[in-house]
N, C-alpha and C positions, 0 to 999 in steps of 0.2 A: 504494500500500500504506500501511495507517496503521496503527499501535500503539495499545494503550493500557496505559498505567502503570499498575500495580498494587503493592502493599508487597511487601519481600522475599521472605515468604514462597511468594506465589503466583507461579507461572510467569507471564511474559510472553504477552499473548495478539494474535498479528500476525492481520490482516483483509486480504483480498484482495478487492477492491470487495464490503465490507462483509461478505464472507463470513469465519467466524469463521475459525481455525483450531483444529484438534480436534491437539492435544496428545499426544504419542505415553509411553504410561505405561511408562516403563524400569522401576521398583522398584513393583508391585504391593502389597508389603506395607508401603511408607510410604505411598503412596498412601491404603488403607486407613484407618490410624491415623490420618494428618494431616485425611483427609473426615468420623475417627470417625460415619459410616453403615455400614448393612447394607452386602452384597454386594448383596440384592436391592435396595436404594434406591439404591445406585449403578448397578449394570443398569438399572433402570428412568429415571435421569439420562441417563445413555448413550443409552437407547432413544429418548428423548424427543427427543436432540441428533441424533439418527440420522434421526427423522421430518420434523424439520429440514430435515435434507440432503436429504432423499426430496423434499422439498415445494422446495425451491429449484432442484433438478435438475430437474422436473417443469416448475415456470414458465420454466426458462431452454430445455427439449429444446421447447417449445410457441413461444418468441420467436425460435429459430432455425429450427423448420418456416416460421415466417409470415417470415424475411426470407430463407429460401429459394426459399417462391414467390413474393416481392417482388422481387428482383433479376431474373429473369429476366423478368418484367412489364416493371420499369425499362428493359432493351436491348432488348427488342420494340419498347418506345413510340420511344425514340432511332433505331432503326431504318425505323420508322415518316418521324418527323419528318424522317430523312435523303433518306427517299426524295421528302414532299412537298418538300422543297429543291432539289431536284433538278428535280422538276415545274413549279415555282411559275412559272417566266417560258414554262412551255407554253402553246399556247393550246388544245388539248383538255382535253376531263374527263378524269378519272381513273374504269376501272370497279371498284370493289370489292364484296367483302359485307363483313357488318357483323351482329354477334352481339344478335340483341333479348332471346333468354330462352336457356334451357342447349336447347341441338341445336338454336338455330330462328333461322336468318341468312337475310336480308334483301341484295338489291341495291341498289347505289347509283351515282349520277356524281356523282363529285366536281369542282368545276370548281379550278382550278388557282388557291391562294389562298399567300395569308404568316400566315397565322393560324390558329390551333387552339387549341381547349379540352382545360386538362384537368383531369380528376377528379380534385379535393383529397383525398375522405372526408367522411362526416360531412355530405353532401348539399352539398357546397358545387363548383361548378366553374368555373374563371375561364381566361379566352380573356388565350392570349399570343398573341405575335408567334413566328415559327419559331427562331427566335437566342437570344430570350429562355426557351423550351420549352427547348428544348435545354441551354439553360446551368444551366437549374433540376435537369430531370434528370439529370445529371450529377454535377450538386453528390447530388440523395440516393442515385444509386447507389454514388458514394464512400462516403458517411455508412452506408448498406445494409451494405456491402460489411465498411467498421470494424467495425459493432455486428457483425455477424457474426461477424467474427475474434474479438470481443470474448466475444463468447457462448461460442465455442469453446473460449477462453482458461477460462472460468470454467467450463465444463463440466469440462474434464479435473482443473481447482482441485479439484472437490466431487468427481469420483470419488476422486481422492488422500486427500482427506480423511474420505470416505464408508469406504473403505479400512482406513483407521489407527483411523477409531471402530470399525468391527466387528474387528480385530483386539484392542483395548483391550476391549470387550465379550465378548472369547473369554476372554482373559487373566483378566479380574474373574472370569468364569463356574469355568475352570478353580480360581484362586485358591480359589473357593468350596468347587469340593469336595475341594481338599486339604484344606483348612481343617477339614471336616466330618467326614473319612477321619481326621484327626488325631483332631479328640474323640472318635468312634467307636472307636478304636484304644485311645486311652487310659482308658476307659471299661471297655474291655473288661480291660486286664492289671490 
């Protein structure tokens, strides 16, 4: 979590991996005075900080789909690598399939090895050793498994705070048309 200083005037504004936090407006009518803006140009601030949220919640609900169907890739693979381990001092093949395009798998014998390839990303695939396979996946399904938690951690941030900005957006709104009901009122006696 990091801060950043501002002069007295202005409230403190804390960041939770770099998300802002949105500021919960207790007194709507200093509020006002102190931003000397419309209602409507402070709505439309609000709004803007809101789309904000909308857009950060959006990129963060899309990097926890992909490390949801990441991690389970990851113990497939280690599952995998468990079993040729297990294989490796056989002297038979191994018979498998093996997926070439979406619905269309292929036969194969595997002969009973201590090596496997595997796919980086980005076109790149490099051939370990089974101990070494193993020890890598591991390490990213830990690292998966963090940003995960980590995702979810800041997910519930942005709804708390997605929250307290349409609250503070009702508040301003309402404020508005007291405010309006008053010169109307007074207008009128």
């Amino acid at each position: 979590m990091a801060s950043t200083e501002t002069n007295s005037t202005e409230i403190e504004t804390k960041t939770y991996s770099g998300i802002p936090k949105a500021d919960f407006l207790e007194d709507v009518d200093s509020y006002m005075k102190r931003s000397e803006e419309t209602a409507e140009s402070a709505l439309k601030k609000l709004d803007e900080q809101h789309n904000k949220y909308k857009f950060m919640e959006y990129n963060l609900n899309t990097k926890k789909a992909r490390l949801k169907a990441q991690i389970p890739d990851i113990k497939k693979t280690l599952d995998i690598i468990a079993h040729l381990q297990t294989r490796k001092n056989s002297s038979e093949p191994m018979e498998t399939r093996f997926l070439l395009s979406d619905q269309v798998y292929a036969k194969a014998r595997v002969p009973p090895t201590d090596k496997v390839c595997l796919w980086l990303g980005a076109n790149v695939m490099l051939e370990y050793n089974l101990d070494d396979a193993e020890t890598l996946l591991k390490k990213n399904q830990e690292v998966a498994t963090k940003s995960l938690k980590q995702v979810e951690d800041e997910l519930s941030y942005i709804t708390e705070q997605t929250t307290t900005l349409e609250v503070n957006m009702a508040r301003v709104y309402n404020w508005d048309v007291k405010r309006q009901q008053a010169v109307r009122a007074s207008k009128s006696s």
